[in-house]
N, C-alpha and C positions, 0 to 999 in steps of 0.2 A: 536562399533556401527557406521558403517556408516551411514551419512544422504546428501540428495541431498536438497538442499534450492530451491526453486521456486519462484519467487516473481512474486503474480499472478494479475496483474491492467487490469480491464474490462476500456477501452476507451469511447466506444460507442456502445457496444453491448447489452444493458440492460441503460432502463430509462424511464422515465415518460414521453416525449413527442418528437415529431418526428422533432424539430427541430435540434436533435444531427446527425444525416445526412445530413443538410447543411452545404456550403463551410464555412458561417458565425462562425458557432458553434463550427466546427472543429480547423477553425484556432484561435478563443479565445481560448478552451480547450490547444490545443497545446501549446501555451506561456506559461498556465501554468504547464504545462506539462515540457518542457523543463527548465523552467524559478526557478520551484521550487521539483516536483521529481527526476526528470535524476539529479538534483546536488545533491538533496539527497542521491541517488543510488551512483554515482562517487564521494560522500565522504568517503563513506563505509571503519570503517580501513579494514575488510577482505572483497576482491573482492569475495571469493567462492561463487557463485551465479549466478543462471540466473532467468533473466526477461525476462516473457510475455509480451507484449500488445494486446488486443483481440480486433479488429474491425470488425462493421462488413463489410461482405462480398463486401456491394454494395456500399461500400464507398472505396474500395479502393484508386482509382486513386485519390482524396480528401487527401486521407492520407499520400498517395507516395509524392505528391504538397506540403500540407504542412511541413513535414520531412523534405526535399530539402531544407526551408528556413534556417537549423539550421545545428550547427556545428554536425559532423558526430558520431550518438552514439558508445557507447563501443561496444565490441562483445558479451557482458553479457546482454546487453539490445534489444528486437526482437519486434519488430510487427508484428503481425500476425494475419489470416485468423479465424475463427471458426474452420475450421477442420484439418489446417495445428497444430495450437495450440496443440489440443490432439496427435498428431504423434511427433510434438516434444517433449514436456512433457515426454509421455511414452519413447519414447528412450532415454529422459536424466537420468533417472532415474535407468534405467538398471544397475546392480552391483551393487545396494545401497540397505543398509537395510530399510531404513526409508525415506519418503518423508514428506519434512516441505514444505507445502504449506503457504506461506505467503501472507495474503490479503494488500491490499492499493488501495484507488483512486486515480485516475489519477491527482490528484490538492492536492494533502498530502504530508509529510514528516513521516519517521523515523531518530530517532537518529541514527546519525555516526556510531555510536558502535553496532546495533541491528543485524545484519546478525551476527556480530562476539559474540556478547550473543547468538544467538542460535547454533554457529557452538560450543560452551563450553555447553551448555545447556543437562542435563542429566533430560529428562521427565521419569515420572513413565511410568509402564510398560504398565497400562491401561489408560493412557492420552489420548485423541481425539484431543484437542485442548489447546494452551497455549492464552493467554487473556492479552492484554494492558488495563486496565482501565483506567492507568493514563496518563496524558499530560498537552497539552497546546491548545487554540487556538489562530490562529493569522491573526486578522485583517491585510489585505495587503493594504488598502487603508489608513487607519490610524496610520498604523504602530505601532496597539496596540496586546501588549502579556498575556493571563492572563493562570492563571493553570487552569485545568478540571478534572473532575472524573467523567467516564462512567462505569455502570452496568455493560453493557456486549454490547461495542462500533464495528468500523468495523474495526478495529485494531488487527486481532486477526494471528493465526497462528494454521493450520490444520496438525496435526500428523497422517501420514496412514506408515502402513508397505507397501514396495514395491511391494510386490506379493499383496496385496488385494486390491492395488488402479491399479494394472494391470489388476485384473480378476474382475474392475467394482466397487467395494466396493465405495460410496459416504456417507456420512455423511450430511442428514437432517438438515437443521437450522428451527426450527419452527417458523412463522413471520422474516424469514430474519438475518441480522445481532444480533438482540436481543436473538437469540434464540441459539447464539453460546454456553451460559452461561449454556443451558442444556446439556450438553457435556460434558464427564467426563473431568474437565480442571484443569487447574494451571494458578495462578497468576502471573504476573509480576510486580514490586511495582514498577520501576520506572518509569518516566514517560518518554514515548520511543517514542510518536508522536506527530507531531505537523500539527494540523485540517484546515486548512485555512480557511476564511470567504474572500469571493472575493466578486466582482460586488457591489450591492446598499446591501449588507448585512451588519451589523455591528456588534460588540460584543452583546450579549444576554442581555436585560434589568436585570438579576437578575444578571449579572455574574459583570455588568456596577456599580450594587448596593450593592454588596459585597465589594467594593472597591478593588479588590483584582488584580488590575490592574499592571502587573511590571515594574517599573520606565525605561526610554529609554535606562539608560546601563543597567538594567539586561535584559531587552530585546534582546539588541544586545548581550550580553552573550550566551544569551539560543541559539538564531538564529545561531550561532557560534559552536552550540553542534550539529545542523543537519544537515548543508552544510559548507564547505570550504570556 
C-alpha cells in the first residue's frame, strides 16, 4: 500500500475576523509558525512528507515579507496560493494508493514520531479518518504543560484513495472539526499533539483545578518529544 502524506495547515484562508489579512496579524502568526510548527515539521524522524500552507490570495506580498524574515524552509514545506494548492496536491499524489491528509494549525505541534506512525500505520479498509484525541496543551507565556483529551479535536488525519480524491470525492465534517468523529475512524491513544495557548490566553480554569499541571522538568521532557 502506497500512501502519499500531506500535511494540510490553512494560514489565513478561513477565520472569524478580517484582521488575519493584516501586516500586524501575519507577522504575529508567522513567529508562531516558524517559531513552533516548521520545528515541529523539521523534527520529524521520517521526512516523507509534504506540507501545504494555504494563504490567501490577496495577502500574498504580506506573506512573501514576512517568510523573508526567517531562515529558509525545507523543500517539504510550500506556501501557497488557494488554487495553486489544489494542482499541487493532486500531482503529489499521482502513483499513490492512498492519500493521508493530515490536518494542523498553523500555531500547533505533532510529536516527532507522527509522520513516521502513519508512514507504519495499516488503516482498515473502510477508515475515513484516523483521530488524535489525546495530547497536551501548552501555555507559551507561562511555560505551563498539562495533558488533554478531546472527543473528536482538529488533530485528525483524512484517509482517501487516490483515484477518488482525484475524481473530486471530499468527506463532509458536520459542525467542522467535531464532526470528524462521524467518520468511519480509528484511534490513536497516544498523545501526538501539542495545542498552544498563546497571547492573553492562559490554561483552562478546569484544567488549572485538576491540578494536573506537569512539573517544569516533565514539561521540558514532553516539549523535547515535539521539537529538537
Amino acid at each position: 500500500m502506497k500512501k502519499k502524506i500531506i500535511v494540510n495547515i490553512v494560514f489565513n484562508t478561513f477565520g472569524f475576523t478580517e484582521d488575519r489579512f493584516t501586516e500586524k496579524w501575519i507577522n504575529n502568526r508567522m513567529d508562531l509558525f516558524m517559531n513552533y510548527t516548521v520545528q515541529s515539521l523539521k523534527s520529524q524522524t521520517n521526512q516523507d512528507f509534504l506540507t501545504l500552507v494555504r494563504y490567501d490570495d490577496s495577502t500574498k506580498q504580506l506573506i512573501e515579507n514576512a517568510i523573508s524574515k526567517y531562515e529558509k524552509l525545507p523543500n517539504n514545506i510550500i506556501f501557497t496560493g488557494k488554487k495553486e494548492f489544489y494542482q499541487i496536491l493532486s500531482q503529489s499524489i499521482k502513483g499513490f494508493d492512498y492519500l493521508y491528509l493530515v490536518r494542523i494549525d498553523s500555531d500547533d505541534m505533532y510529536h516527532k514520531t507522527y509522520i513516521n506512525q502513519l508512514h507504519k500505520y495499516q488503516h482498515k479498509p473502510e477508515t475515513e479518518v484516523i483521530i488524535n484525541q489525546n495530547g497536551y496543551l501548552y501555555d507559551i507565556t507561562n511555560q505551563q504543560v498539562a495533558p488533554i483529551h478531546y472527543e473528536s479535536p482538529s488533530f485528525y488525519t483524512l484517509i482517501y484513495k487516490t483515484e477518488d480524491y482525484l475524481n473530486g470525492k471530499r468527506y463532509t465534517l458536520p459542525g467542522g472539526h467535531a464532526g470528524a468523529i462521524t467518520l468511519k475512524h480509528e484511534i490513536i491513544s497516544r498523545r501526538n499533539f501539542l495545542n498552544l495557548i498563546t497571547g492573553k490566553n492562559t490554561l483552562p480554569k478546569n484544567i488549572l483545578n485538576k491540578g494536573t499541571i506537569l512539573s517544569e522538568k516533565e514539561a521540558k521532557l514532553i516539549l523535547k518529544e515535539f521539537r529538537n
